[in-house]
Each structure stands twice: as C-alpha cells, then as structure tokens.
C-alpha positions in Angstrom: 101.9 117.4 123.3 98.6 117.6 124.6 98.1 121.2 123.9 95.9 123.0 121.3 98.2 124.8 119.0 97.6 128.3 118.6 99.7 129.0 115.5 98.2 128.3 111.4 100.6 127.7 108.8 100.5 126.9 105.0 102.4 125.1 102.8 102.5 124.2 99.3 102.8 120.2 99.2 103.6 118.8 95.6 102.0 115.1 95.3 103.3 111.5 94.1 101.0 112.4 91.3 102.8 115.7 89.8 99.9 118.1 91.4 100.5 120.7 93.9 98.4 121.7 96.9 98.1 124.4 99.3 97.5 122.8 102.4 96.8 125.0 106.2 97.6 123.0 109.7 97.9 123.8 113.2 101.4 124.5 114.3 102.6 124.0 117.8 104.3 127.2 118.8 107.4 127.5 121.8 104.4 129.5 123.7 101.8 126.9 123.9 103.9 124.4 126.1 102.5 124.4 129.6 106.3 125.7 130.9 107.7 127.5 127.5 111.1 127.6 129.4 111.0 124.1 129.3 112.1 121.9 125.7 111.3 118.5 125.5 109.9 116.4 128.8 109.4 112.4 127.2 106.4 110.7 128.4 105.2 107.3 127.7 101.8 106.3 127.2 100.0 103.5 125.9 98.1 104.3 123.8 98.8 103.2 120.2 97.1 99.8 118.9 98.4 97.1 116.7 96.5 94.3 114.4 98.1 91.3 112.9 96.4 88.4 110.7 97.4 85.8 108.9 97.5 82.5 107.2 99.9 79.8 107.7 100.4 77.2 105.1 102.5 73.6 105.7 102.7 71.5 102.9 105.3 68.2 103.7 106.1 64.9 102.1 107.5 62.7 104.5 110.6 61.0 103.1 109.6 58.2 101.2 112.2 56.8 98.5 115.0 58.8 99.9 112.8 62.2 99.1 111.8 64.4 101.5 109.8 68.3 100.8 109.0 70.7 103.1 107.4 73.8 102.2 105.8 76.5 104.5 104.1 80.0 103.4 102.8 82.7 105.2 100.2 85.7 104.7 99.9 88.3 106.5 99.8 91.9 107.5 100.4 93.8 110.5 99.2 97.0 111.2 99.4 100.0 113.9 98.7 103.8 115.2 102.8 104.4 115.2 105.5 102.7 116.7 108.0 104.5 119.2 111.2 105.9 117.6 114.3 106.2 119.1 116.5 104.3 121.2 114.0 104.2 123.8 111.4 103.4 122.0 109.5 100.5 122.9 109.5 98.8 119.6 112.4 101.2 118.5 110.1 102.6 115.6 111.5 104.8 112.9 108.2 107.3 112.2 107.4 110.3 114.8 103.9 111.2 114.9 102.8 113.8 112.3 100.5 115.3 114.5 100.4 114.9 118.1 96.8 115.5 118.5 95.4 112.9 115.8 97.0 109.5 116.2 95.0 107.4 114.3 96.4 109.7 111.5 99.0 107.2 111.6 97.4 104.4 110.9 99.4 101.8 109.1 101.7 99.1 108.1 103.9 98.6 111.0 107.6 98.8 110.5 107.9 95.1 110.5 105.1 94.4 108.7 106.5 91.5 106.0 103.3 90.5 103.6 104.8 87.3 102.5 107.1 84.7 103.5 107.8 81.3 101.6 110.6 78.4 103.0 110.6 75.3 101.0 113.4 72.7 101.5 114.1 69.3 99.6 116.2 66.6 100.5 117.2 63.7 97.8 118.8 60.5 98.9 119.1 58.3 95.5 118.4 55.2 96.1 118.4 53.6 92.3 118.3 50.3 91.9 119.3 49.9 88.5 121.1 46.7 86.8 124.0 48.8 85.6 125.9 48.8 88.8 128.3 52.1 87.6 125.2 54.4 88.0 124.3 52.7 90.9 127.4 53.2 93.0 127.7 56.7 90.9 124.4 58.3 92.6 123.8 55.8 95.5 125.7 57.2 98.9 125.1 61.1 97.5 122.6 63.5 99.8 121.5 66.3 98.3 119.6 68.6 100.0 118.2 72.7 99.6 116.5 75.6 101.2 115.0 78.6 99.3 113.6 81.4 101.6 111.8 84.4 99.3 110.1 87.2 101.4 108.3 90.6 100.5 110.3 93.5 102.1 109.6 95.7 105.3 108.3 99.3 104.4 110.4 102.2 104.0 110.3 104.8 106.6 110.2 107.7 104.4 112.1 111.0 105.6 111.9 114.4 104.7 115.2 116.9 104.6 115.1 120.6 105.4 113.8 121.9 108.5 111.0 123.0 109.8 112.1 126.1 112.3 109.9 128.1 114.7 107.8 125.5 116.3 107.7 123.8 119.9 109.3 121.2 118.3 109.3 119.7 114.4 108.0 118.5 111.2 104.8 120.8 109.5 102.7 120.9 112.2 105.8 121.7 114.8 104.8 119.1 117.2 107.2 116.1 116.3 110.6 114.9 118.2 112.9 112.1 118.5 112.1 110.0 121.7 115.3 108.8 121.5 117.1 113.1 122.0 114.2 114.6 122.5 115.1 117.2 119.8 112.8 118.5 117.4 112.6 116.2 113.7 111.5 116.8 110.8 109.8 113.4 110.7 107.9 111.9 107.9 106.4 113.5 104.5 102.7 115.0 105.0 101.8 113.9 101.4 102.0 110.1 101.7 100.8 107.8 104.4 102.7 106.4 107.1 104.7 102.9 105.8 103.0 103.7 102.5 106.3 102.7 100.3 107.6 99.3 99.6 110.4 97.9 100.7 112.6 95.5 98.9 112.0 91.6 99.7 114.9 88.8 99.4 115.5 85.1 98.0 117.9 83.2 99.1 118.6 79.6 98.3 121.4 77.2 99.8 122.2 73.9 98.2 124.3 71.2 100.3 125.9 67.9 98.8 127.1 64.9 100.8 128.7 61.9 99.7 129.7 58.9 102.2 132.2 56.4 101.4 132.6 53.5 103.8 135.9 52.7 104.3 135.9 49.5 107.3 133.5 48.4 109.7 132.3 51.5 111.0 134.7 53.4 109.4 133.8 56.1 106.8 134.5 59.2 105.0 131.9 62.0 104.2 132.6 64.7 101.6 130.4 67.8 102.2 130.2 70.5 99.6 127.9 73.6 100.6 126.7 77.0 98.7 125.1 79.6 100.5 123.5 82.5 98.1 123.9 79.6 95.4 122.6 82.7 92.9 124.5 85.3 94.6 121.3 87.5 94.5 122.0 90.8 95.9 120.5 91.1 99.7 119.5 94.3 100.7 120.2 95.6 104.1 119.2 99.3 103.7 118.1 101.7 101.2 117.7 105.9 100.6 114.4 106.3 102.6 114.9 110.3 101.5 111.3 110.8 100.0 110.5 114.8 99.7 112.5 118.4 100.5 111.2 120.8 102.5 112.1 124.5 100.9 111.9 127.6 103.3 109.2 130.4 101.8 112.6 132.7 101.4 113.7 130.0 99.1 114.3 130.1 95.2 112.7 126.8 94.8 109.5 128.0 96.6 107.0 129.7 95.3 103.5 129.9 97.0 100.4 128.4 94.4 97.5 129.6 96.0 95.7 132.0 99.0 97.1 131.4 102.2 93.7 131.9 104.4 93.6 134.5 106.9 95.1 134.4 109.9 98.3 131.5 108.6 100.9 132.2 107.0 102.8 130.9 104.5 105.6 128.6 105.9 107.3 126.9 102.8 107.1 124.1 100.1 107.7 120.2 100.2 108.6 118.7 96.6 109.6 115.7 95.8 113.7 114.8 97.0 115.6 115.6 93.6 119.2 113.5 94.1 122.4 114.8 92.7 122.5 111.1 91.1 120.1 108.8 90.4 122.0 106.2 93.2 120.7 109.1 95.7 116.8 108.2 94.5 114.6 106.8 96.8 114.4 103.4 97.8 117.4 102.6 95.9 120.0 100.1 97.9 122.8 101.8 100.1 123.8 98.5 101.8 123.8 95.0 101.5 123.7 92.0 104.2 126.9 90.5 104.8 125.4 88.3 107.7 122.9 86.0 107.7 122.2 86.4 104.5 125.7 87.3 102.7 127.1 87.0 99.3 128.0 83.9 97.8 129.9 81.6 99.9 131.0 77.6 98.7 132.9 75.9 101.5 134.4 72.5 101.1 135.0 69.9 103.6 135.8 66.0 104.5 135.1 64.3 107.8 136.2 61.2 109.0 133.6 59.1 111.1 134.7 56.0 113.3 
C-alpha cells in the first residue's frame, strides 16, 4: 500500500482461548490511495525473506546376506515474511498480508514448511541354506522388498468468512487483496499467527514380492505381486482451513465488549467459525489423494525373461 491509513477501527476479537478482546487498528480507507479513482494497481517487490535449516540423516546397510536397509530422515523448518498469493504469485502463497505496513508481522512457517520427513526401505533376498531342501526351494528365489514414507503435514492457511466492507481494499485493517484478481480479501484471522495451525502429515507404505522360477538356460519366469497403501491409511489432500467469522457491528451475533477509543469506531466482531456440522470444523479432511499417494491398490503380474 505504501500509504498511512487515516481511518481507526475496532473490533471485538474472541481468542483460541475463550477470551475476548477489544482490539483498534489502522484502516486503509478508498481516500488514502494516491489516485482514489483508481482500485488495485499490483506491484512486485522483493522484499520478503525466507530461512530454512535442517538435518539430514542416512543410515544404510549395504546388502549383505541378501538384506539390504536404507533409511533417511530429515529435520527441518522453513520460515518466511509471507509468500505471494495468487496465480501470480511467485511462490503461489495462500496468506495476503495482514497489514501492508508491518511485514515482519508475518513472520512464519512458510506454506511448505514440512518439520519431518522419514523414508526407510528394506529389501530381503533369502538365501537359507538349510538341510531340509523343501524350505529351501520354498523361500530361496523370493525378493521381498518395502518402502514406508511418514511425514508431518504443511500448515493450514487459515481463512476467515464475512467481509470486511468500506476499506481501500480487505481484511481488518482494509489493506489486503488477492495478487492473483487484485480484489479486495478478507485474508487471514488477526487472532492467530500466520501458518500457526497444523496440518495433517501422511504414512505410506508399499510392499513388493517377487519370485523367479527358472525354466531353461536363460529362460525364466518372474511372478511380481505389489501393494501400494498396503494399510490403506487415509491420505489427505485438503482440509476446511475456515478458522473464524467476521460479524458486521449491525449483526445479532455482535455485541461490542468494551470502549471503543476516540476517534475509531466500532467495525464488528471475529468469533470463532461455528459449522453447521462438525465435518464443516476446521482442519477436518475435505479430500483425499488419489495420485501419488492413493488408496489401496494390489496389482498382479508375470513376466517372461529369455
């Protein structure tokens, strides 16, 4: 925006924690753009910042015996001032900026910041050399081999509903839009910060089985059984990121708490988002991954080498 707002307005901001605030900002009002004729010009600049750290773990076992592990774990965190939103976005970010003027506000995770990732993988060839010549030729010829991937999820991008009217643009201060329409948003809740919410992680574990049968010379068969989700555990793919309501001050559900000081007015109340259902809570899954990682799938299948 790079203006100084000129308007004040207060709001009465319920908290995570049950309690309720009256809080006062600085709104952005249609008068203080430069051009008020004008609505939205996008600019780009750089000035956000980003930090990432983290530790990589490699523990393998080279095959020895016909076993083979391979396990790899990583920590880390990644952290920024914002991340552009819309579908011009450089990142293509989900959160616009609370308050143009204070960007470091918006310190925090970055949308793709994923804490923990582990990828362990074993491969078996039995090689059992055993007197009884039935187990032998039962286990001998048989590969079996696994990968289990288990990550912590991205944050949420919490929204708000309702909207905030009368500004130069949106949200509580009036100063928020979408890079990608370059119309006004309500953009994220005031009471929590940016990324602040957990996202749900994933496991995942495939199992494959081989068995080769020579046949002649260089002749053989190879049956290949495969499971991918072998635990069919759910993957999510997206969740309600609906966190709070905003409520008009002409509104039933909004009564003001406290003094508004002089010179703001009172502008409305943000409560928590009540669903119609508890499926409509937040954070709870509205989609699951059909793709990479999809439900269960076995697939069967022989080939014929020569």
């Amino acid at each position: 925006m790079g203006q100084t707002p000129h308007g004040l307005h207060s709001y009465d901001i319920t908290y995570p924690n049950g309690t309720t605030n009256l809080v006062t900002v600085p709104f952005y009002l249609t008068t203080d753009r430069i051009n008020a004729s004008l609505s939205s010009i996008n600019a780009g600049f750089s000035v956000a910042n980003s930090w990432y750290h983290s530790l990589a773990v490699t523990v393998r076992r080279p095959i020895n015996h016909g076993l083979e592990v391979l396990v790899n774990y990583t920590y880390a965190k990644a952290l920024d001032d914002d991340m552009v939103s819309g579908a011009f976005g450089t990142f293509y970010g989900g959160n616009p900026i609370l308050n143009p003027n204070n960007i470091k506000g918006e310190y925090g995770r970055s949308d793709i910041d994923m804490r923990e990732r582990f990828i362990g993988t074993v491969l078996w060839r039995p090689e059992i050399m055993l007197g009884n010549k039935f187990m032998k030729q039962g286990l001998d010829g048989f590969t079996f081999s696994g990968t289990a991937t288990e990550s912590t999820g991205f944050p949420i991008v919490a929204s708000m509903s309702g909207t905030v009217a009368g500004g130069a643009d949106g949200n509580i201060y009036g100063g928020a839009m979408s890079s990608g329409s370059g119309a006004p948003t309500t953009g994220r809740p005031p009471e929590i910060q940016r990324n602040s919410q957990p996202g749900p992680g994933f496991r995942n574990i495939d199992f494959r089985v081989t068995r080769e049968i020579p046949i002649h010379n260089k002749m053989s068969m190879q049956f290949i059984g495969e499971a991918f989700n072998l635990m069919n555990h759910p993957i999510d793919s997206s969740v309600n990121s609906t966190f709070a309501t905003y409520y008009g001050p002409t509104s039933s559900s909004c009564t003001e708490s406290g003094t508004v000081p002089a010179g703001s007015t009172f502008y409305g109340c943000i409560k928590p988002y009540s669903p119609s259902s508890p499926s409509g809570a937040f954070g709870v899954r509205t989609g699951t991954n059909s793709v990479l990682y999809g439900p269960r799938q076995i697939q069967l299948s022989v080939k014929f080498n020569f």
